[in-house]
C-alpha positions in Angstrom: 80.1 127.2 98.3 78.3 126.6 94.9 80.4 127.0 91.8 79.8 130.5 90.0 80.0 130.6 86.2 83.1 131.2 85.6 84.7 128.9 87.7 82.7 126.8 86.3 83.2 128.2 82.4 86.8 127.9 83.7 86.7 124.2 84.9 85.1 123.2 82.0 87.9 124.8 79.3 90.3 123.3 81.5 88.7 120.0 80.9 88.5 120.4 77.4 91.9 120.9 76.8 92.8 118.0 79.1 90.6 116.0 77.3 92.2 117.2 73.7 95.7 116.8 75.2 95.0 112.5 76.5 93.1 111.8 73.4 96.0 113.1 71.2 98.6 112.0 73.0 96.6 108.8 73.2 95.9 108.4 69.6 99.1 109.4 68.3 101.8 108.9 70.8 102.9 111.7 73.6 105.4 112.8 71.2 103.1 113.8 68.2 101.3 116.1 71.0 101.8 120.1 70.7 100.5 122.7 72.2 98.8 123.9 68.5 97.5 120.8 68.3 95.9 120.8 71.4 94.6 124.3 71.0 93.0 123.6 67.8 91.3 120.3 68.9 90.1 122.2 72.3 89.2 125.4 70.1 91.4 127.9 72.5 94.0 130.6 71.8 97.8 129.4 72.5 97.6 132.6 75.4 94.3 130.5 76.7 96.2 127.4 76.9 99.3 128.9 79.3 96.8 130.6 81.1 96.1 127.4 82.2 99.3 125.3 82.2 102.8 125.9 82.7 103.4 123.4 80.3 102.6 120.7 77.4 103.6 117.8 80.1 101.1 119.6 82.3 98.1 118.9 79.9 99.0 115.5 79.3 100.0 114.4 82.3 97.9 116.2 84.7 99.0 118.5 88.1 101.0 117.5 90.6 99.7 114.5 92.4 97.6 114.9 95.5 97.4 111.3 97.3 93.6 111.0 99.2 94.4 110.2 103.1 92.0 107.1 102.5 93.4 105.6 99.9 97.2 105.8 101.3 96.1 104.3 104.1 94.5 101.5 102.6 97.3 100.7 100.0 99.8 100.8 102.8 97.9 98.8 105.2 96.8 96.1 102.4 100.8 96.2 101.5 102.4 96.9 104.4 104.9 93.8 104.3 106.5 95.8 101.4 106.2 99.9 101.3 108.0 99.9 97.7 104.6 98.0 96.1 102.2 100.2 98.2 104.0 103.5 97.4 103.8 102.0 93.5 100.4 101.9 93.7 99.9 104.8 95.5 101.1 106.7 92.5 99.0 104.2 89.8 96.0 104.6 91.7 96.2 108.5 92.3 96.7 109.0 88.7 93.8 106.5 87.4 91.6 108.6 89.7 88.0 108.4 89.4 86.5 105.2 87.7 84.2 106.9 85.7 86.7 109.7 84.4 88.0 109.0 80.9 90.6 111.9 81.1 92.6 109.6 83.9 92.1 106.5 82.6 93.3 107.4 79.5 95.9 109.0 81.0 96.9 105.9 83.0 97.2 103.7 79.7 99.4 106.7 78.5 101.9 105.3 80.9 101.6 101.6 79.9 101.9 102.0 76.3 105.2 104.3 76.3 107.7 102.3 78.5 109.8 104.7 80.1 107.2 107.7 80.9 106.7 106.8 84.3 109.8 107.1 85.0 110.1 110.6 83.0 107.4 112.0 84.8 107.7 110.9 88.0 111.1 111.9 88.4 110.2 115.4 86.8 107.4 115.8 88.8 109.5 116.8 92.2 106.3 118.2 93.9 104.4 114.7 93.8 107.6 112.9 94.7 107.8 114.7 98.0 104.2 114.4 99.1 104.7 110.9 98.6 108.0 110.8 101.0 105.6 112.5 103.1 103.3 110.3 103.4 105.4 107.1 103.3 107.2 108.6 106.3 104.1 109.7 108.5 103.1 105.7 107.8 106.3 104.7 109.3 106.4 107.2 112.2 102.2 106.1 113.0 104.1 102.0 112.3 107.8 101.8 113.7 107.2 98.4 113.3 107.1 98.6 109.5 110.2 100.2 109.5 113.4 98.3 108.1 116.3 101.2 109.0 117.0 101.4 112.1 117.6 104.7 114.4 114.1 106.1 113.1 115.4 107.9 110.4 111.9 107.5 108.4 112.4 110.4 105.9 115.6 109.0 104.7 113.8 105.6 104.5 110.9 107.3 102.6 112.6 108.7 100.2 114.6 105.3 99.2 111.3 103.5 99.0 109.6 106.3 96.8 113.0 106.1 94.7 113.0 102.1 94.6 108.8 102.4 94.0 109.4 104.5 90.5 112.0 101.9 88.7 109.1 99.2 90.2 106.1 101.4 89.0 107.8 101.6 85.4 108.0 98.0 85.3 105.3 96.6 86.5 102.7 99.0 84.7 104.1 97.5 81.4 102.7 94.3 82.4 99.3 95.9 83.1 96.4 94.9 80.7 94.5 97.4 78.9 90.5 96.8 78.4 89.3 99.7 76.5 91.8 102.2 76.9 91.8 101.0 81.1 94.3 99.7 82.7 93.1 96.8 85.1 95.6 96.8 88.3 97.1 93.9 89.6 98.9 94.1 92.5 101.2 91.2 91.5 102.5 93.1 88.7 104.6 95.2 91.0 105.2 92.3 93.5 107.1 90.4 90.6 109.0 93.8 89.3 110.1 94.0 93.0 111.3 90.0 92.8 113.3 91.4 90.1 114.4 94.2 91.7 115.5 92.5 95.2 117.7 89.8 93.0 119.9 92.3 91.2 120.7 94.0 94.6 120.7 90.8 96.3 124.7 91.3 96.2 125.4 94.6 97.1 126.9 94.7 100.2 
């Protein structure tokens, strides 16, 4: 169905105060951001701005993660030898979005600049965290070959990926370079966070 005017009026002041909320955050560090601040850049009442998110980390950070069914399975077939990388991707890819959007590529630097935040957020974020353990687990129950736990329990196995993938994801997007407020990804990044990773629980019994 075409977009009417005002879903359109609404998509568009939705934008705006996404676009107000990166650039500040951005600019001045996700700390300086507040929801005045945001409101006065985007031109919007405070009443406006809750009409449209339930909170400040909302508007920075965006909506629960939605992960495209093509993209999934091409990160987890490209990286199938290790689910932790793909599922880190997975999650830096989904929140880059489009090439050509500003709002997610800034948003993706956002995450490279203040170590720790994709941590914060991903663990906050318990909606995208289980679609994720959702699709790492259909992958394994479509690949039981893939699968390192034995007795098929590929939710529990899920999850621990997803878990391992957010301490790997915080790493290795520090490591990321940034070309004009974009992040180019390398894949290796993550492969040598997980290195790290795999030799301090080489141990554990």
């Amino acid at each position: 169905m075409p977009e009417g005017l005002r879903e359109r009026k609404m998509r568009l002041t939705r934008r705006r105060m996404e676009q107000a909320a990166v650039d500040l955050a951005y600019e001045g560090g996700i700390q300086s951001v507040t929801v005045e601040l945001i409101c006065e850049a985007a031109m919007v009442s405070r009443s406006t701005f809750f009409n449209y998110f339930p909170s400040l980390e909302e508007a920075i950070f965006g909506a629960p993660l939605e992960y495209d069914p093509a993209l999934t399975e091409r990160l987890l077939t490209a990286h199938g030898d290790d689910l932790v990388v793909a599922a880190s991707l997975i999650v830096t890819e989904s929140v880059r979005g489009q090439a050509d959007d500003d709002i997610t590529q800034r948003r993706l630097a956002l995450f490279a600049r203040e170590p720790g935040t994709t941590t914060a957020v991903s663990w906050a974020s318990d909606v995208s965290r289980e679609r994720l353990v959702t699709v790492i687990a259909e992958w394994l129950d479509s690949h039981p070959e893939a699968a390192r736990l034995k007795g098929g329990d590929t939710t529990t196995e899920a999850r621990l990926i997803v878990a391992l993938s957010i301490a790997v994801g915080d790493e290795g997007i520090r490591e990321l370079q940034e070309v004009d407020g974009r992040l180019v990804i390398d894949p290796e990044s993550y492969r040598r966070a997980r290195r790290r990773l795999t030799t301090i629980l080489a141990d554990v019994d």
